[in-house]
N, C-alpha and C positions, 0 to 999 in steps of 0.2 A: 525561480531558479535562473531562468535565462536573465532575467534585470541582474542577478547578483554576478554570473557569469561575465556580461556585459561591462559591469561596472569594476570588478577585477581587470580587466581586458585593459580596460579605457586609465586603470591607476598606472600598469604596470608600461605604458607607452607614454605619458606624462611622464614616469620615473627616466624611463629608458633617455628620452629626447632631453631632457632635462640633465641628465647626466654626460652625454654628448656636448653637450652647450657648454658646460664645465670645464670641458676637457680642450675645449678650442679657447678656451679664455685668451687675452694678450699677455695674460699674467705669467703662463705658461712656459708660452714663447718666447722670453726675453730673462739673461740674467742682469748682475751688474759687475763692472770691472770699475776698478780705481787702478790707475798708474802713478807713483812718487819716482821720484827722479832724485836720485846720489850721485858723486863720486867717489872713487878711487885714488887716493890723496895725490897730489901732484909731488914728487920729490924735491924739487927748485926752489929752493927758497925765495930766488929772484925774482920770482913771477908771481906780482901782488892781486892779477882778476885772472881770469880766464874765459869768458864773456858767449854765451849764446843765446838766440831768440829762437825758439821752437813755435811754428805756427800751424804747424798741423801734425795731426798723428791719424793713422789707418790702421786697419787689424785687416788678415789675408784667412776668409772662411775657406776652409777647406770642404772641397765635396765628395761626393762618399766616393768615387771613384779613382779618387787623387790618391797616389802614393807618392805624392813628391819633397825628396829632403832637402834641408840648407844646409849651409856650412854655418860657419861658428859667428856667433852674433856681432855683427856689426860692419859683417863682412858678404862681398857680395856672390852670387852662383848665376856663374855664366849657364851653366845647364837649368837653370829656372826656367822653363820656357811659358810658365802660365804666367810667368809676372807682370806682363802689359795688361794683362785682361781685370783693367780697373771693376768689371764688374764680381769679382772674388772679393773686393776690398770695401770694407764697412769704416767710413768716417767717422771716429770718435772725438775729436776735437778741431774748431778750426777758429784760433786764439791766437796773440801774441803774447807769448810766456817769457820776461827777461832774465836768463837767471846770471847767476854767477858761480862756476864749478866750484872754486874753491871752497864758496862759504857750504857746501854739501858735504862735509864730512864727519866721520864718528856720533852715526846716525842722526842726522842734521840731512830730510829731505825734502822735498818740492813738490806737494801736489800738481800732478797735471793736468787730472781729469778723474770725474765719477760719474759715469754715465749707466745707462744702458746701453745691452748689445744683445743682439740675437743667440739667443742659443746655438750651440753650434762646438766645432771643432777648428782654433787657429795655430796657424804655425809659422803666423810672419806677420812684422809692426813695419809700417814705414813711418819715421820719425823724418819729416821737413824742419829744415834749418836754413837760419840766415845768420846776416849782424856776427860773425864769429869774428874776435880780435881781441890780445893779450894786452896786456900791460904791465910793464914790468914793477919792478920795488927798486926804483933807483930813483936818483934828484929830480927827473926829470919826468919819471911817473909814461917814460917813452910806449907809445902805444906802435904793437902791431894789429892791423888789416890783415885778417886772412881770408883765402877764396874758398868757396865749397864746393868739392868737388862733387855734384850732383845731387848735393843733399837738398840745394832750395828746388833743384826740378822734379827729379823722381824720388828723394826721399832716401836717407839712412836707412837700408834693410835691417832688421833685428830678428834674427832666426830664435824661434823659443822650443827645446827639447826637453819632456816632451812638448807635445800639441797641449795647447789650454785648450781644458774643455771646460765651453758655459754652462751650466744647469737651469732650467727655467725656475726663478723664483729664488737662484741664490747670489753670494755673491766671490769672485776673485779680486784678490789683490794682488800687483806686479809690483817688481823694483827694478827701473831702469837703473842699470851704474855705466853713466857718462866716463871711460875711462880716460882720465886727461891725461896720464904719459904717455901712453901711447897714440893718444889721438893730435895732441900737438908737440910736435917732432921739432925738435932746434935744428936751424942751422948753422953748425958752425958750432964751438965752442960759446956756450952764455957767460960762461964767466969770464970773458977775455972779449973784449965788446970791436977790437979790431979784426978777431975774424968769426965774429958773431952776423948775419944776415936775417933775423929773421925765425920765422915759424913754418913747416908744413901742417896741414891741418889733413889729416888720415881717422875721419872716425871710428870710435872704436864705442859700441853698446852692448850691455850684459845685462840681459832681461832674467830675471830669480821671481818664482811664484811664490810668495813670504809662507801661502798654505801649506808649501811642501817643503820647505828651506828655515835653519836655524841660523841665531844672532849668537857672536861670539864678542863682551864686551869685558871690561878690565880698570884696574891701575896700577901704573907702573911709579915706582918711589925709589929713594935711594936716604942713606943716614939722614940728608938735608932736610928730606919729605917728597912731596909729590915731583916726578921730572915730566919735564914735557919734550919734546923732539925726540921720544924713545921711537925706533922704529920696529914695530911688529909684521912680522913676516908669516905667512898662514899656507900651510906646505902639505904635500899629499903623496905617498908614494914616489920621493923628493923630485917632485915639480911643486914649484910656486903655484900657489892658486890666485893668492893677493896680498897686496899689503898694506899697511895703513900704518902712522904714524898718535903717539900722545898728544892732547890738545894744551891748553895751557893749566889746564889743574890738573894732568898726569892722567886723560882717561882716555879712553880710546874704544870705537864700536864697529864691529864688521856684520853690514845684515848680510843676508842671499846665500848663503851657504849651503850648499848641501849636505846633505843625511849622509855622517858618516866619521871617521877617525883622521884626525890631524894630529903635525905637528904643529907646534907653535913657538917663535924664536924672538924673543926681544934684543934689541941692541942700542947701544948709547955710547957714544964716543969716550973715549976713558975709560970705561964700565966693562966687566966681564960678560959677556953674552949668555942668555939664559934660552935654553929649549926645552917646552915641555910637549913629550911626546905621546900621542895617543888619546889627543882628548877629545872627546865627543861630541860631537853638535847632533844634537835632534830636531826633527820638524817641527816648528812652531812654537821651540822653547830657546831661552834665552839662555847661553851657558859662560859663568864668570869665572874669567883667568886675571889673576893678581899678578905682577910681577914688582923683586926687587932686588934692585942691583947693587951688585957690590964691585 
C-alpha cells in the first residue's frame, strides 16, 4: 500500500512540475503584430511623389501602474512625462523602408513589419523618419526637400485608443494611414508657382486595429461607365472622418474605420452629389457602397 501511495505521490508531482514548465513556455509570453502602412489620398493633383524613409518603429509597453493618455495620433503630449524612459519602448523594426504615399491608396498598403512582441499592454508607436521630399507633376518633375521635425531623432508619436493588447500565442494587425494633407502643408498657393514656396512637413499618423475596424469599398460610374476623380467623403455625426478619391477604373477603399453609422457623399465636378446616409461598417467586414452619378 505504501509503494502504491508513494508511487501516486511521485505521478502527481511529475504532473504538477510538468505542468508549470508549460505554463512559463516562450510561447506564452510573446504575441505577434504586423504593421501595413496607407495613405489618405492627397487632394493635389500637382503633386506626383510624396516620398518617405521609415527606419525604425517602437511600441511604448505599458505597466500596470501607468494610467497615462495621448492625444490624437500623430500628434505629440507635452504632459507625457514617461516618454524618455527608452526602457518602456520594445524595438520592432530597424530597416530602411522607401515608400511613396501616394502609390498607398484605395487599399494599396506597405508591409512594415511582422514580428514578435511581448505580450503586454501598448499605447504608443514611435515611427522614425528621414529622406521626406515632394515632387511635383510639372515639366520639371521640381523636387522639394523637407526637414523633419524631430521625427529622424525621437520619433513620430502615434497614440493608439484603445491600448493594443498582445495575447501570447496570437496575433494583431495595425494600419498606419500616413495622412499626406495634412502632413505636407503648402506654402503659398501651389497652383500659382510665383507665390508658391514650398512644403511644411507637420506629420500626421492614424493607427486603426483592422481586428476591431471595418473597410468601406465601392464604384462609382456615370452614363459613360466607370469615373475616376469622384471624391468620397466619409462623415460621422457631420464631422469628416476622411476621405478618399476613385482610382482610374472608378473604385475606391477606405480600411480603419470604425464600428459604427456613417454618412457617405460622392462628388464629381458637373455631376450631382450623392449622400448615402446611415451606412454601417462592422468590425472585420468589408461593406460595398456603389455610387452613380447623374
Amino acid at each position: 500500500m505504501k509503494t502504491n501511495y508513494l508511487s501516486i505521490l511521485i505521478g502527481l508531482f511529475v504532473l504538477l512540475v510538468t505542468g508549470c514548465a508549460d505554463n512559463n513556455e516562450p510561447a506564452s509570453e510573446f504575441g505577434t503584430i504586423q504593421i501595413q502602412l496607407t495613405d489618405a489620398p492627397f487632394p493635389h493633383d500637382m503633386v506626383a511623389e510624396a516620398n518617405v524613409t521609415i527606419f525604425k518603429i517602437e511600441a511604448r509597453q505599458k505597466g500596470e501602474d501607468s494610467d497615462m493618455d495621448g492625444e490624437d495620433s500623430g500628434m505629440e503630449d507635452d504632459n507625457d512625462m514617461d516618454d524618455t524612459n527608452d526602457d518602456n519602448y520594445v524595438v520592432l523594426m530597424e530597416e530602411e523602408i522607401d515608400v511613396n504615399l501616394l502609390e498607398l491608396t484605395n487599399g494599396v498598403s506597405e508591409m512594415l513589419l511582422d514580428t514578435e512582441i511581448p505580450a503586454g499592454s501598448y499605447d504608443l508607436f514611435r515611427v522614425y523618419v528621414k529622406g521626406i521630399n515632394v515632387v511635383l507633376n510639372d515639366e520639371q518633375s521640381s523636387k522639394y526637400d523637407l526637414k523633419v521635425p524631430s521625427g529622424e531623432q525621437s520619433g513620430i508619436k502615434v497614440f493608439i485608443k484603445p491600448d493594443l493588447v498582445i495575447t501570447g500565442g496570437l496575433s494583431a494587425d495595425l494600419l498606419f494611414d500616413f495622412d499626406v494633407s495634412r502632413s505636407f502643408i503648402p506654402r503659398g498657393n501651389i497652383r500659382k508657382m510665383d507665390s508658391f514656396n514650398g512644403f511644411n512637413f507637420k506629420p500626421v499618423i492614424k493607427v486603426s486595429n483592422l481586428t476591431t475596424t471595418g473597410t468601406l469599398y465601392g464604384m462609382a460610374s456615370t452614363e459613360e461607365g466607370e469615373a475616376s476623380g469622384v471624391e468620397i467623403t466619409v462623415s460621422q455625426d457631420g464631422e469628416i472622418i476622411t476621405t478618399s478619391s476613385t482610382d482610374a477604373s472608378g473604385g475606391y477603399m477606405i480600411m480603419g474605420l470604425e464600428e459604427g453609422m456613417y454618412d457617405i457623399k460622392a462628388e464629381l465636378v458637373d455631376f450631382e452629389a450623392i449622400t448615402a446616409e446611415g451606412v454601417v461598417i462592422t468590425a472585420g467586414n468589408k461593406t460595398r457602397l456603389d455610387f452613380e452619378l447623374l
